[in-house]
FIBAZA-835442 format. One record per residue (C-alpha): residue number from 0; y negated, x, z; residue in one letter; chain. Coordinates in Angstrom, 3 decimals. Layout:
BEGIN
(pt NUM, (Y, X, Z), a, A)
...
***
This chain:
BEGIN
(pt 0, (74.009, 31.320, 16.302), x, A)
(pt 1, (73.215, 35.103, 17.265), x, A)
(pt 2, (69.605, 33.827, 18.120), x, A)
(pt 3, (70.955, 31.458, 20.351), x, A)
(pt 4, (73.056, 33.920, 22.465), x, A)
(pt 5, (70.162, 35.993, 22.631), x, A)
(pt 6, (67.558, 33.932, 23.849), x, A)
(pt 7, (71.005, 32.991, 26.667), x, A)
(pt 8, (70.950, 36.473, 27.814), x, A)
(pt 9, (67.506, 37.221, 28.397), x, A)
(pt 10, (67.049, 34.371, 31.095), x, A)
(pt 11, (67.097, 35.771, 34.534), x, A)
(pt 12, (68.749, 34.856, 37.836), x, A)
(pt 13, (68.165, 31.605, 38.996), x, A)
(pt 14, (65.083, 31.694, 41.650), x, A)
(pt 15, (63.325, 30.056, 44.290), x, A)
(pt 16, (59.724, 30.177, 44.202), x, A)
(pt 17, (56.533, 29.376, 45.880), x, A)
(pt 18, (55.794, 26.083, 45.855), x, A)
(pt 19, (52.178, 26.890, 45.658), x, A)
(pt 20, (51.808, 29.349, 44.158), x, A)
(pt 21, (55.669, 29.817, 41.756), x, A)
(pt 22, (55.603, 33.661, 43.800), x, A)
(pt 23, (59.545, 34.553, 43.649), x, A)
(pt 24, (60.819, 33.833, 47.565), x, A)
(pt 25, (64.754, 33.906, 47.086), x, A)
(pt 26, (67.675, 33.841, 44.599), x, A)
(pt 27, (69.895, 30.905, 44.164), x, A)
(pt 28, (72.860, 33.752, 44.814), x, A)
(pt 29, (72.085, 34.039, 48.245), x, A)
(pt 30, (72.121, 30.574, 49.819), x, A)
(pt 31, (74.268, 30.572, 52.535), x, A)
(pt 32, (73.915, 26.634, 52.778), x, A)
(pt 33, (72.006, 23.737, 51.903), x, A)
(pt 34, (72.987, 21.046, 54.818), x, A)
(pt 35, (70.068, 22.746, 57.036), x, A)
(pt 36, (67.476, 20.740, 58.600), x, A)
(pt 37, (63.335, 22.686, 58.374), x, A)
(pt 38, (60.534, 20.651, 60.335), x, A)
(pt 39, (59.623, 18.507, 56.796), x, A)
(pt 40, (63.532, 17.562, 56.253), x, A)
(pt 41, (65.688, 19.154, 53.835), x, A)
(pt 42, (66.214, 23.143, 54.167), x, A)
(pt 43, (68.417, 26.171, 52.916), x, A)
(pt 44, (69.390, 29.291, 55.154), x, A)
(pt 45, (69.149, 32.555, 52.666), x, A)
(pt 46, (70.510, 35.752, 53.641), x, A)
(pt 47, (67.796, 37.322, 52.567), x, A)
(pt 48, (64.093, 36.421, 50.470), x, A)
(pt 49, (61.578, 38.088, 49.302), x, A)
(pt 50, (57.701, 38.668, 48.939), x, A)
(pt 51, (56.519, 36.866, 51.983), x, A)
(pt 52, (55.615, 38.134, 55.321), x, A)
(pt 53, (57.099, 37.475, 58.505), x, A)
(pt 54, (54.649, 36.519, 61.373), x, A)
(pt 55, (55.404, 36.772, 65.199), x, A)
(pt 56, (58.629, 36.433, 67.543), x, A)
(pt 57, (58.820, 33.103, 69.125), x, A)
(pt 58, (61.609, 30.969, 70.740), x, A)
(pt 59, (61.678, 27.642, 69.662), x, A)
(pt 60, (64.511, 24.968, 71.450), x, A)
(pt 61, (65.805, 23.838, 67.741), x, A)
(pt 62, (68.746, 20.776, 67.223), x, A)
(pt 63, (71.346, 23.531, 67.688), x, A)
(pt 64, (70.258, 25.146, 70.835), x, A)
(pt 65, (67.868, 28.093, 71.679), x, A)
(pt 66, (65.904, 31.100, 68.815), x, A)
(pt 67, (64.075, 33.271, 68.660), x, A)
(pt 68, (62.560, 33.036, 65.233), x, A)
(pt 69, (59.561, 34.080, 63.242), x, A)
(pt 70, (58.030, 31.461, 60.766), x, A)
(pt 71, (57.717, 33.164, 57.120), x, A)
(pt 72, (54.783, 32.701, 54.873), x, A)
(pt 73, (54.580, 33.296, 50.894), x, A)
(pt 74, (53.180, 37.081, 50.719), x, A)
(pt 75, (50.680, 35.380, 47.925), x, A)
(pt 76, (49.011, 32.408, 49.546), x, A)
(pt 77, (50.208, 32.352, 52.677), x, A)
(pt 78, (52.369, 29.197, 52.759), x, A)
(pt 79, (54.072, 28.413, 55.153), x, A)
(pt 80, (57.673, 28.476, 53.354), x, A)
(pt 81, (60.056, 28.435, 56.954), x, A)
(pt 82, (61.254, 30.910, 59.088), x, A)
(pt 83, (63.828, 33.607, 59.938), x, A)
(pt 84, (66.331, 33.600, 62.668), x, A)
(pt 85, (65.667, 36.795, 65.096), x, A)
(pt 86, (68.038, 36.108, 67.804), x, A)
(pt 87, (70.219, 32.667, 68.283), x, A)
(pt 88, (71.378, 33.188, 72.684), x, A)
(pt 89, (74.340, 30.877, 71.667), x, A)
(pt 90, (77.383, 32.251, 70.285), x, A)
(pt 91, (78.405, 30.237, 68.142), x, A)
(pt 92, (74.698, 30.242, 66.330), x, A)
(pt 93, (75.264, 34.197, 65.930), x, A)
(pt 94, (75.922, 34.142, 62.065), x, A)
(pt 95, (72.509, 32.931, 61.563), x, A)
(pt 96, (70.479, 36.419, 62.799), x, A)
(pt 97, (68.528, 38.066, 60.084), x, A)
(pt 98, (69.058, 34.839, 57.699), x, A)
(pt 99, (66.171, 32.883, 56.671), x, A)
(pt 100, (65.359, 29.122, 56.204), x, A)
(pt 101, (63.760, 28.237, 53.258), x, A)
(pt 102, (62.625, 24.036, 53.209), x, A)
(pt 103, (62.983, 22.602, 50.278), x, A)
(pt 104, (59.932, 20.623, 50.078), x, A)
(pt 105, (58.040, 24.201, 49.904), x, A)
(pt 106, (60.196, 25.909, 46.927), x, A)
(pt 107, (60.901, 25.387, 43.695), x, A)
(pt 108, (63.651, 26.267, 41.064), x, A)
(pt 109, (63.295, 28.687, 38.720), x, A)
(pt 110, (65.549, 29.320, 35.668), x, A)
(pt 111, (67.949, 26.883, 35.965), x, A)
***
């Protein structure tokens, strides 16, 4: 049994991961929610992720008004894995500044 409780405790935090390429994007801890919509269906808003790079300031009209967001690629391979809200001009779409969408056709789990 002690073997068993072991192995238990040496499996990390649940992950997101590349897609492509299984680089570690987010943790399952900081979903925010999973009822998002990304351009390929399904997506998650993170408050934050990790090894990718974020590539230029745009506004884009999306379903729930005007952003200004910057699409975010793996920092490995250079997918294309979403994008991160810069500035939302509606007020009600303020919550989502700094937080990232994530679709889920581009990540996969990790350690569940």
């Amino acid at each position: 049994m002690a073997a068993a409780s072991a192995s238990a405790e040496m499996v990390g935090p649940r992950l997101y991961s590349c897609c492509n390429c299984r680089n570690h994007v987010a943790l399952h801890d900081d979903v925010i929610s999973k009822s998002f919509q990304g351009r390929n269906g399904r997506a998650f808003l993170f408050s934050h992720a990790m090894n990718i790079a974020v590539g230029p300031k745009e506004d884009r009209q999306l379903m729930t008004g005007l952003h200004t967001v910057a699409d975010v690629y793996c920092s490995d391979c250079r997918e294309v894995l979403g994008w991160k809200y810069e500035r939302a001009y509606e007020e009600t779409q303020k919550y989502k500044e700094g937080k990232f969408i994530l679709e889920k056709s581009k990540i996969v789990k990790e350690n569940w």
